[in-house]
Structure formats: C-alpha cells, structure tokens
C-alpha positions as CSV (number, residue, x, y, z in Angstrom):
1,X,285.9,83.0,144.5
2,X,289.0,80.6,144.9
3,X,292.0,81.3,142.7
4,X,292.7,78.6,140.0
5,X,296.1,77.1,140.1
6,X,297.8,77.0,137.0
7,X,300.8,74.4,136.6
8,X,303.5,74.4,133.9
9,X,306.9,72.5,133.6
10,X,309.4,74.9,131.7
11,X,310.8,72.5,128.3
12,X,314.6,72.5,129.2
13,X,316.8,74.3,126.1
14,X,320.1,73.5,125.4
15,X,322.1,76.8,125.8
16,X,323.4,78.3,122.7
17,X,324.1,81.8,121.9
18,X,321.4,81.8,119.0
19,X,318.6,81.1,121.7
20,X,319.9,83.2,124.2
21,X,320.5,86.1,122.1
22,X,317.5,88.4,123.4
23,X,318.5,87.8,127.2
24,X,322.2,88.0,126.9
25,X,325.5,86.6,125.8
26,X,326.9,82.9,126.2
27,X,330.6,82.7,127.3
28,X,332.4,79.5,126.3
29,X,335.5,78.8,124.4
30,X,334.9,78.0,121.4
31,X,336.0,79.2,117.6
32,X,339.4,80.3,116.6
33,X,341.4,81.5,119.7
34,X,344.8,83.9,119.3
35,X,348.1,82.4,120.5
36,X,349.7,84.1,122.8
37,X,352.6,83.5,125.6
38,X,355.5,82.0,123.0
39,X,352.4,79.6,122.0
40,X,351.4,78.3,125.8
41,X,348.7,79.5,125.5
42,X,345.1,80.2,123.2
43,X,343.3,83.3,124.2
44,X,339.2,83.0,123.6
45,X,339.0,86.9,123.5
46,X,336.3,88.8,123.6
47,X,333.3,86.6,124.8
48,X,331.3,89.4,126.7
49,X,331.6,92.7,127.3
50,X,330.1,93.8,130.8
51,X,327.9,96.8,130.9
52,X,327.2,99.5,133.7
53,X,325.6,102.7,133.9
54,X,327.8,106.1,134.8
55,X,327.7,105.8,138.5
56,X,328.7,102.0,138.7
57,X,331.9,99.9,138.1
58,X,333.0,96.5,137.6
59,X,333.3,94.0,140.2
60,X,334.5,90.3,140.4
61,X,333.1,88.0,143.1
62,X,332.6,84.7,143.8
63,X,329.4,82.5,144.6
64,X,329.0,79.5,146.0
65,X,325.7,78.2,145.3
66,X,324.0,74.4,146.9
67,X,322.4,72.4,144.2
68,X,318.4,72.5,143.6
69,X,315.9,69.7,144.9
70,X,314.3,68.6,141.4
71,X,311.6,69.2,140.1
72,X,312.1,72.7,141.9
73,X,309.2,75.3,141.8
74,X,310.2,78.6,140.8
75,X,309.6,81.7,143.2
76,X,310.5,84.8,141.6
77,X,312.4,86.3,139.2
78,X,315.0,89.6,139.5
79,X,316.6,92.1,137.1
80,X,319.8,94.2,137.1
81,X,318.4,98.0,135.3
82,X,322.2,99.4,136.0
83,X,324.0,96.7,134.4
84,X,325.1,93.6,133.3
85,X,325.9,90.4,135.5
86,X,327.8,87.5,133.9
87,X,328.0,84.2,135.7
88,X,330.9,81.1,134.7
89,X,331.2,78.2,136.5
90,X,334.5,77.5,138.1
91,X,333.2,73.9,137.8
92,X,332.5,71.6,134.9
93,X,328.8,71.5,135.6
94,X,325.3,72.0,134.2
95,X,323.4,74.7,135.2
96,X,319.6,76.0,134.4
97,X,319.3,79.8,133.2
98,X,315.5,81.0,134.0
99,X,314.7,83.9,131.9
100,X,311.5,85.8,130.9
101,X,311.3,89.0,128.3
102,X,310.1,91.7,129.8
103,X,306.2,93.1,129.4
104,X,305.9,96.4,131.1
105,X,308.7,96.9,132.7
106,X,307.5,93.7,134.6
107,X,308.6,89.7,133.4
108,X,306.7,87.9,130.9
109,X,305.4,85.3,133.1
110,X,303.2,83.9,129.8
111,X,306.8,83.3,128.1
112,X,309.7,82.2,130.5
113,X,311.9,80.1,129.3
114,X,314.8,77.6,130.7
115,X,318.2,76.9,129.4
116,X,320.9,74.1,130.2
117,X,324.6,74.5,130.0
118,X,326.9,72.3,128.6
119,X,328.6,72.3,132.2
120,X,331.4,74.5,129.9
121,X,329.1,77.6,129.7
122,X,328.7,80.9,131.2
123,X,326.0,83.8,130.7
124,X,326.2,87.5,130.4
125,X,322.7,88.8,130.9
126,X,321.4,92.1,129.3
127,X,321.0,94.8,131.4
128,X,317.3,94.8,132.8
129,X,317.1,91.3,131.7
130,X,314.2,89.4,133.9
131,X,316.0,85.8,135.8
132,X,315.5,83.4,138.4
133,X,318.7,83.4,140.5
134,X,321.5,80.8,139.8
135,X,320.3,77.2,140.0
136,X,322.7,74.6,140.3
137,X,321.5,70.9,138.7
138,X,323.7,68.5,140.6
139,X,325.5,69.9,143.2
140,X,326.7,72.8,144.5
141,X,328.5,74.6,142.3
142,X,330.8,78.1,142.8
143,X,331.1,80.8,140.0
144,X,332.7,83.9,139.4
145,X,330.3,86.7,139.0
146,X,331.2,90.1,137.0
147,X,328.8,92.8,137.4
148,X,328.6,96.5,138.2
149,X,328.5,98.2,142.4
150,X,327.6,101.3,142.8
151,X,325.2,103.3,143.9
152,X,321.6,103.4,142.7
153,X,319.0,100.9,142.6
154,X,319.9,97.6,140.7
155,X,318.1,94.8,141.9
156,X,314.3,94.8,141.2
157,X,312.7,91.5,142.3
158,X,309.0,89.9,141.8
159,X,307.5,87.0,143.1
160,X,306.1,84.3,141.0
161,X,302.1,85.2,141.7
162,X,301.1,82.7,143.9
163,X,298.4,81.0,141.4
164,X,301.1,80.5,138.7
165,X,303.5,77.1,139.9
166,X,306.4,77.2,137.5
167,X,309.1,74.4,137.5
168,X,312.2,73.2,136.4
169,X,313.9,69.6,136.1
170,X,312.9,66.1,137.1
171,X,309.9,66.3,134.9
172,X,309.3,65.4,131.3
C-alpha cells in the first residue's frame, strides 16, 4: 500500500524570549545595560549562560552559512544531549530557528515550530533541544557559535520521515 504524503508549511513566529522559552534562550541587547569603560561603553550582561556536561568545555567558532532556496523543505532535525549551543549573527540579518519538543527521546514532528529573528537576535538552545540546522533567509550569513567539545556523544540526528514534507518561507 503507497504511503500518503502529508504537506505542511510551518506559520513563521517572530522570535521572542516568551515563545522560545521551552527550547532555549534569546540573546539580544535589550533592557537596562551597566556602564562600564569611563562610560564608553553599555554592557548587556548576562544574556545566556552556556551549558556542558563534566567531560566537555566551552568553545567559540565561527560559521559561515549560504542562504536557503525559499520555500525550503526541511530534512531532519539534530540535538546536542551534552550541552548547549548558542548561535549570533555577526550580521544584521533574519534568520529561521526550526525547533520541535521532544516525544520520547525522539522530535515532536506533530508540533515543530519556526521562529524569525529580528536580524539583531541570537539563540541559546537547551541542552537536548530537537533543531533543524542554521537557515539563513537572505543570504549567507556567518555566526559565532558557543558550545561544549569534548568527548562523548553529542550530536544525535533524524531525518524528517520521508512521508512528512515540512517547509519553511516563501509560502503563506
């Protein structure tokens, strides 16, 4: 018996750190800020704090990442169990956040759900927090990443089941 295909355009959120709150943290300056260096300078402190396990430590890279072709089906969807992984922009652009609660230690594909930045905004994601890896709207984009190397297994991927097409942008 064929497999029925089932087709579903994710709504696009605006980010904010009320709607985000089960999947993570969003990093953007905004609120009262300390003045530091003789008054050069306001300090947005503590917007995240990065989480790893006992065996892992923080590390700072940068991506570069090409933009998506819109609308832009989905293909799977990846946690980090060990850690946390924050992404900000080194650009001024929008970016999506694809993100799914998890059911069984496997992603909720019933109740994904994708956020927009401002073009300001960076995430933080939860430990063990199910996401689509980084998709840039308009062009490329490069961010600095902060999460935790070490040993142990911290990447578990799935693939989108191939009767489920899930997409994102350039549909309404």
């Amino acid at each position: 018996m064929p497999t029925t295909l089932t087709t579903r355009a994710l709504p696009i959120e605006p980010l904010s750190a009320e709607s985000f709150k089960p999947f993570g943290d969003v990093i953007e300056a905004c609120g009262d800020a300390m003045v530091i260096n003789q008054g050069r300078c306001h300090k947005f402190n503590q917007l995240t704090q990065i989480e790893t396990d006992a065996n892992g430590e923080v590390s700072i890279h940068i991506y570069h990442t090409e933009a998506i072709r819109q609308p832009y089906r989905l293909d799977l969807l990846e946690r980090h169990p060990l850690g946390s992984q924050a992404f900000m922009p080194l650009e001024k652009q929008q970016f999506y956040i694809v993100v799914a609660p998890d059911k069984n230690q496997e992603p909720d594909f019933d109740n994904i759900r994708c956020f927009v930045t401002n073009g300001s905004q960076g995430i933080n994601y939860h430990p063990g927090t199910w996401h689509h890896p980084l998709l840039s709207v308009d062009q490329g984009i490069s961010y600095l990443v902060i999460d935790r190397t070490g040993s142990g297994h911290n990447c578990d991927e799935v693939q989108i089941p191939e009767q489920l097409s899930v997409t994102v942008g350039g549909l309404s």
